[in-house]
N, C-alpha and C positions, 0 to 999 in steps of 0.2 A: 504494500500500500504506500506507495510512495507520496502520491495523493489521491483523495477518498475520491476520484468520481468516473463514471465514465462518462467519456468525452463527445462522444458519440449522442446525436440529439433522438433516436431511437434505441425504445428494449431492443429490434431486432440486430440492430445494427451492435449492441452493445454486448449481445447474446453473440452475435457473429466472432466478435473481438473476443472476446472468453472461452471462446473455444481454442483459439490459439496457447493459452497457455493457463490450464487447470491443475499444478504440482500444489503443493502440498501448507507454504507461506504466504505469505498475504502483505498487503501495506508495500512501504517504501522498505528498500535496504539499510536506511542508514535514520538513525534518532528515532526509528518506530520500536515499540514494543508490546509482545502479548498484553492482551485485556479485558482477560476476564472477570476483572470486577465490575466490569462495563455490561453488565447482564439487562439494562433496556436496550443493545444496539443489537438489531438482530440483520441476519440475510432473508432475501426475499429470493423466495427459490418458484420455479416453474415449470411446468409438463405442456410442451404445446407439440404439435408437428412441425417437424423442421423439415418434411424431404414433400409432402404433398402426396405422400402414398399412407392410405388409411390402413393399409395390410400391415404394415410396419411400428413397433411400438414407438409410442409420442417420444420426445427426447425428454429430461430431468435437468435440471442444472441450478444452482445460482446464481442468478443475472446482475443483483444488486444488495445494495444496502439499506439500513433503514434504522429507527426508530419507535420504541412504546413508549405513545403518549399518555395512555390511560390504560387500562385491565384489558379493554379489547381495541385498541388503535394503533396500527402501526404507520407512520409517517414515511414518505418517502420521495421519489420524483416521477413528475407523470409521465418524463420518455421511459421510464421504466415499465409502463402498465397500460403503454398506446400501441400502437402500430405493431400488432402481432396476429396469429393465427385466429380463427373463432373458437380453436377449439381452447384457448388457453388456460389455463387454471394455476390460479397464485398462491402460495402458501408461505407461513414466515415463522424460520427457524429462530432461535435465541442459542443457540447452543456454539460454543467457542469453535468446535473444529466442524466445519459444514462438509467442506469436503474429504473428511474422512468419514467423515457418516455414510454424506452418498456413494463414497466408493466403497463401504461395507454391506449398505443397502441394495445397490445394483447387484451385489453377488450373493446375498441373501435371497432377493424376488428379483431374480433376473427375467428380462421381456415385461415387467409391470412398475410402469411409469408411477403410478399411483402410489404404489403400498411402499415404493422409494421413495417419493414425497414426503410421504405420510409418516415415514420413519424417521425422518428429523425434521420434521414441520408440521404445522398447523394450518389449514385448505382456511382461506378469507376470500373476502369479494374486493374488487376493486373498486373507487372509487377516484376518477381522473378529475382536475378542473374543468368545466365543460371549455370554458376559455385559452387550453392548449391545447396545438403551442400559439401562445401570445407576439406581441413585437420583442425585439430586443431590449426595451426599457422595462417589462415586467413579463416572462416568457410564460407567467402561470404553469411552473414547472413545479407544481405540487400535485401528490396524489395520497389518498389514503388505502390502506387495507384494514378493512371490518374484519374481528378474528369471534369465534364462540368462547368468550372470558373465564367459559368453564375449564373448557379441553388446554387451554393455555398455563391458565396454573394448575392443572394437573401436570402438568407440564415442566412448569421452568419459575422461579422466583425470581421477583425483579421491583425496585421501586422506579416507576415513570417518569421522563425526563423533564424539568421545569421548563416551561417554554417562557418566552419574554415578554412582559408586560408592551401593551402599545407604545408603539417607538421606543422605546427602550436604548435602543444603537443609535439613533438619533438624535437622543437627548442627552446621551454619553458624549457623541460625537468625539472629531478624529483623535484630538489629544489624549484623551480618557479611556478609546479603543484602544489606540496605540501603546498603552502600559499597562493593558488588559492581558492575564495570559490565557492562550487559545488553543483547545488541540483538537484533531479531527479521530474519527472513529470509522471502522469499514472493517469491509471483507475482501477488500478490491486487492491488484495486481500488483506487482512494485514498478519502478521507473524501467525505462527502454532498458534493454543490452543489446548490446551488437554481435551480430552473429553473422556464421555466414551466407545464411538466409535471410538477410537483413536487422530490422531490430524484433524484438519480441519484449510481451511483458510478461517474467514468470513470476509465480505465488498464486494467490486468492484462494478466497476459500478459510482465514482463519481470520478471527476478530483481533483488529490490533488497534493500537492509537499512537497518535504525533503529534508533536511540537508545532503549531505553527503561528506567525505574528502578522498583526495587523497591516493592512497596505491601505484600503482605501472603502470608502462606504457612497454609494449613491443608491436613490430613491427607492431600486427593489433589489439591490444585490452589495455583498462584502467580499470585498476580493483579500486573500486571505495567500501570503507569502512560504514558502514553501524551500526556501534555498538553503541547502545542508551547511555552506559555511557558519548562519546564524544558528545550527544548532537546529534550524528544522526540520521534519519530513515531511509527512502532505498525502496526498490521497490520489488515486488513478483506476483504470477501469476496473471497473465492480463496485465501487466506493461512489458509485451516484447516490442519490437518495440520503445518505449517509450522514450524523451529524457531525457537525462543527460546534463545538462550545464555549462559552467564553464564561470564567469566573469573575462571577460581579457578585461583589458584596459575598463574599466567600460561597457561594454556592455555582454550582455547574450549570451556566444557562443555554440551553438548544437555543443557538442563536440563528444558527441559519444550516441550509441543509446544499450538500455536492453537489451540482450541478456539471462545470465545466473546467475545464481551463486548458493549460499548454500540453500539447501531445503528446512530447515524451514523458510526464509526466515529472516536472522538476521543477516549474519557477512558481506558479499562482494557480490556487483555487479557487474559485469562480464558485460561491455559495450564492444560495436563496434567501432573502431575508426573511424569519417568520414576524415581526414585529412590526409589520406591516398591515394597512387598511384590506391591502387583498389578500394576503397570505389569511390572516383574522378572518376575515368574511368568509373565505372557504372552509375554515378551520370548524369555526362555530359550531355548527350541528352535528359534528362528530366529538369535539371536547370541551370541556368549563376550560376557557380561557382565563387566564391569570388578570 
């Protein structure tokens, strides 16, 4: 997880990119580390068809990252839960090693996409901003997944992440962000290597977290600095969705969630702001807002 996101403005496009490189670590190489104390960030895993032959079992994987906002809400990004197959079906793990689960579960129920699911996850609905993708100045890159709050803590123990009062970032504003410390959380990929089939990004697939410092804040997004000399790491594909937190006032605030940023995955984060009038509005009916 070099940084938390994938960069990719599509799940399928970002499912494509994961497929390149599914071993065993996660996050960036360098100033990341395991985090499993981190038990509201969960992966967002899914069973769709990927070849368009109904004879053939659907594929499994984990596509993204995310967030529990409440007993049964998981936070995330809506390229993560738009442009995929009909038949898709979402499900969200909390469990630190995802992709050693599914590679234990694929050889437990081999050929059944489901009951591999279903072995490190919990099946939700999706829930996209009707409004993405948006312009560039607000992309409406939020989406939720509804979970059954039963089957979840049967499940997994976790207290929910604090979200940010309105404007919150903007009333801090940059001075106050700027000597804010920030780290991002995911399941995502580490930065490029070179190889000699070009670059690739290996890891994903385990919860980890990073260092990273303030750059810059406008109207619906925190760009969020990522460069190993300062001591940071940062987030990359699979690390969409994913939160970034800032401690304000000593507690861990879900300030904004992975979206984008530089493609090898090394200089800046490109997060979503949640403290936001639209971020808020979409939020609402799925959580008591702070």
């Amino acid at each position: 997880m070099t940084a938390l996101r994938a960069s990719a403005v599509t799940a399928a496009a970002c499912a494509a990119v994961l497929a390149t490189a599914l071993p065993s670590s996660a996050i960036n190489s360098y100033n990341a580390t395991p985090a499993p104390e981190r038990t509201e960030v969960g992966a967002l895993v899914a069973t769709w068809d990927n070849d368009g032959d109904p004879t053939t079992p659907d594929r499994v994987d984990w596509v993204c990252s995310g967030t529990m906002i409440d007993a049964d809400t998981f936070l995330t990004a809506a390229h993560c839960t738009t442009d995929w197959p009909d038949n898709v079906k979402f499900y969200v793990s909390l469990d630190q090693d995802v992709q050693a689960g599914l590679d234990a579960a694929a050889k437990k129920y081999p050929g059944d996409p489901a009951a591999q699911a279903g072995a490190v996850a919990v099946e939700g609905t999706a829930h996209s901003h009707p409004d993405y993708p948006g312009p560039a100045s607000d992309a409406h890159d939020i989406s939720v997944i509804e979970l059954p709050a039963t089957k979840v803590k049967a499940r997994w123990t976790f207290t929910p992440a604090t979200l940010p009062t309105a404007n919150q970032l903007g009333a801090l504003g940059p001075q106050s962000l700027n000597s804010t410390d920030w780290f991002v959380a995911g399941y995502g990929t580490q930065e490029a290597k070179r190889g000699p089939g070009g670059q690739t990004h290996p890891g994903g697939g385990v919860r980890m977290k990073a260092p990273v410092t303030f750059d810059a804040l406008n109207d619906a997004w925190v760009r969020l600095a990522m460069t190993a000399p300062q001591g940071n790491g940062g987030a990359c594909y699979g690390d969409s969705g994913g939160p970034n937190f800032a401690v304000i006032g000593g507690r861990n605030v879900l300030a904004a969630t992975t979206i984008t940023g530089d493609g090898p995955c090394y200089a800046t984060n490109v997060s979503y702001r949640l403290d936001t009038p639209g971020a808020r509005t979409f939020l609402a009916p799925f959580v008591k807002l702070p």
